[in-house]
N, C-alpha and C positions, 0 to 999 in steps of 0.2 A: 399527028398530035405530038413533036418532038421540041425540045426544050435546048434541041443540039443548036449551038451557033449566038446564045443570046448571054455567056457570059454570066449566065446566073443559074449555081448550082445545088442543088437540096439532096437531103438525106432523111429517108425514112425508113428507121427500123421498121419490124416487124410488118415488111410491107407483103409477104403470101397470101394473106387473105384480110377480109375487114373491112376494116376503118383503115389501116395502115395501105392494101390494095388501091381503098377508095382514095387516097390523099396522094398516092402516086401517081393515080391518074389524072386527080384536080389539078397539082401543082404543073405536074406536064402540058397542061392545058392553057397555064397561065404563061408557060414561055419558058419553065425552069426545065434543064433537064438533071433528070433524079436518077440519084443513085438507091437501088431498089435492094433493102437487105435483111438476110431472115436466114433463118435455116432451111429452107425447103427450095433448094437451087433450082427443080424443077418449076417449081411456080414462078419465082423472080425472074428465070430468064425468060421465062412467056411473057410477061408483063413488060419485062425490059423492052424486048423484040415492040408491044405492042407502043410504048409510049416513047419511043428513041430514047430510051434511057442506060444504065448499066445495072448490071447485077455483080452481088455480092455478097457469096454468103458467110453469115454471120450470126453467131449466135452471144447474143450481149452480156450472157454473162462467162464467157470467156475471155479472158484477156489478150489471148494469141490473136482470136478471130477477131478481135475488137483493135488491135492492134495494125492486123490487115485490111479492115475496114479504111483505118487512118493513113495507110499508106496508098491503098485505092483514091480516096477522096483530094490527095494534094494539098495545095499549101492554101486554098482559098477556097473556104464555105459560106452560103450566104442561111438556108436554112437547113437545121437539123430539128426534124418531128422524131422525140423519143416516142415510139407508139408500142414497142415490143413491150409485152408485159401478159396476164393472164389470168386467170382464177382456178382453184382447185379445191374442189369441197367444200361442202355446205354444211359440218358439221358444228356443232355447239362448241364452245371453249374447251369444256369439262372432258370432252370425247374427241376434240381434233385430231388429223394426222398433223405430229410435229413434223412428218418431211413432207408433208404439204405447206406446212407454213414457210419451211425453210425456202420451197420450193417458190412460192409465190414472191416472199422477198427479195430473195436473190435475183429474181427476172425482174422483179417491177422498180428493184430499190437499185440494187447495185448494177442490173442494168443501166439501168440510167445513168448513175452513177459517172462508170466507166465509160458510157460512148460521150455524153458528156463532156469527162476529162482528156479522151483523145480528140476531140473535135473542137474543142474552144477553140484553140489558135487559131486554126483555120478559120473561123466565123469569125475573131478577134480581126485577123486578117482583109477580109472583106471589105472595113468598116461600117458595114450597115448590118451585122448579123440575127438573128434571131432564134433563136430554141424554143421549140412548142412541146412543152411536155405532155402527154397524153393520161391525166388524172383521171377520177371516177367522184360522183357524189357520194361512192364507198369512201373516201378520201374525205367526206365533211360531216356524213352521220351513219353512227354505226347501225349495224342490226342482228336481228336474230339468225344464227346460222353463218354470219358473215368475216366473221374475227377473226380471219388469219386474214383475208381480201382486204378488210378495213385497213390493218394494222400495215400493211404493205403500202395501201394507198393514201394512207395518211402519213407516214414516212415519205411517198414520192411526193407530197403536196410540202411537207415540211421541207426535204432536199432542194423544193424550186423555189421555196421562199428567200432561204440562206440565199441560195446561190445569187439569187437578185439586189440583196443587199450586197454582198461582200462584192459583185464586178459590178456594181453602179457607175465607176465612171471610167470604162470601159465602152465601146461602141456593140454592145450584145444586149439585144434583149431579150427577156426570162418573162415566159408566156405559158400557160397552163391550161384547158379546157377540161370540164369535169362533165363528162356524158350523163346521164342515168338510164333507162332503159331503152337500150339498144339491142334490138334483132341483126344480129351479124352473123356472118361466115364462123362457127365454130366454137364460139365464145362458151356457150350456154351447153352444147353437147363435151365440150373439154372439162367443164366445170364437174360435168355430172358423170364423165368417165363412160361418154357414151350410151349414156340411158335417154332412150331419145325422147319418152315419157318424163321425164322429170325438167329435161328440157323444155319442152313445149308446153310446160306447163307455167313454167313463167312468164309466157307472154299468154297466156290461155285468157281469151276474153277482149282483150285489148285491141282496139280498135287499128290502129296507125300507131308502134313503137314506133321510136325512130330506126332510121337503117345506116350502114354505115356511109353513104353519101352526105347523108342532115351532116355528120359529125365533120364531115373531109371538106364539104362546103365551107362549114365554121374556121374550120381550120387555116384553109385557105385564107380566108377571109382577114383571118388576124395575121398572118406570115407576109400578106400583102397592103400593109397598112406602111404609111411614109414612115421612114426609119426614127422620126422622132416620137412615134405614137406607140406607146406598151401598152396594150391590151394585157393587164397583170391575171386575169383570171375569169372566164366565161365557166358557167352551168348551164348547161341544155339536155332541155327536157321532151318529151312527145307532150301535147295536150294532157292526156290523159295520164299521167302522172305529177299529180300535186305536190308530191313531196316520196322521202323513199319507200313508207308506207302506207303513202293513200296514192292508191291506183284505177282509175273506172274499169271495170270488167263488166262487160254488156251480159255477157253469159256465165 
């Protein structure tokens, strides 16, 4: 399953575990081969090895490592999925950790941000480029417990709006998918700082969340549309999630 030999090459952060794992190995499937980057070099070079791709680590809100990202990837990108990003605490406004918050924007906003900024040319490059940002429907309606997540994901959903206005006519397209309940690799135990009860209890009852494949399928799906066609913005959902807070729960 290697993407080596076809001329057509993608970037996805946060690709150790996930959604960002999942998309590494869809795109490699479709003939790209991907450059695999994260912090946790143990993971990506497993993953590299598995889909002929490269590894390289990176953590996006650094500018060094974000920088050697840029110099790893060369003078021509066809897709870059910003997926790195994350959640930290579930507490109310009045009670947040403000270095949670800091925490959360800094990876979701100015990540993005920065790989972003070192990677346009190179997609600029291409002619056919695309950028998939990886949003949240924390990004289109707030909730209880969620305000430092929201306020991050609705900055990441504002930063992909600009951005699609201002390089309109430019050969990049500026692409967004906004997941909602996803059972992923990590997601939900990072949140909760390893309380594996408080974890599981978010998807507690629900039949079929999504997993991180539904999301790397979609993903796919829009990174591989003819270069005339922007797909400006997808929400996906499980069945069982009507909205952020109406959820069916059997039990």
């Amino acid at each position: 399953m290697s993407g080596k030999g076809t001329g057509r090459l993608a970037v996805v952060t946060g690709a150790s575990s996930g959604i960002g794992k999942a998309t590494a190995r869809a795109l490699a499937a479709e003939g790209f081969e991907v450059v695999c980057a994260a912090r946790r070099t143990d993971r990506i070079k497993e993953l590299a090895a598995e889909i002929g791709g490269r590894a390289v680590e990176c953590d996006v809100t650094d500018p060094a490592q974000v920088e050697r990202l840029r110099e790893a990837v060369g003078e021509t990108l066809h897709v870059l999925v910003n997926n790195a990003g994350g959640a930290y605490g579930a507490d109310p406004v009045e009670s947040g950790s403000v270095e949670d918050w800091r925490r959360m924007y800094d990876v979701n906003v100015i990540g993005t941000l920065q790989a972003t900024q070192a990677l346009l040319p190179a997609l600029e490059a291409s002619g056919e480029g695309i950028i998939v940002v990886v949003g949240s429907t924390a990004g289109q309606v707030a909730y209880e417990g969620g305000g430092g997540y929201c306020a991050a994901k609705f900055g990441e959903h504002a930063l992909t709006g600009a951005l699609r206005l201002e390089i309109y006519d430019r050969p990049v397209r500026v692409t967004e998918i906004m997941p909602g309940m996803v059972r992923s690799e990590g997601f939900a135990i990072t949140r909760f700082e390893g309380d594996q009860a408080k974890a599981d209890a978010v998807y507690a009852g629900v039949d079929a969340p999504l997993v991180a494949e539904d999301v790397a399928d979609a993903i796919t799906w829009m990174a591989t549309r003819p270069p005339h066609v922007n797909i400006d913005s997808m929400t996906i959902r499980p069945r069982a999630q009507a909205a952020q807070h109406k959820v069916l729960r059997t039990s």
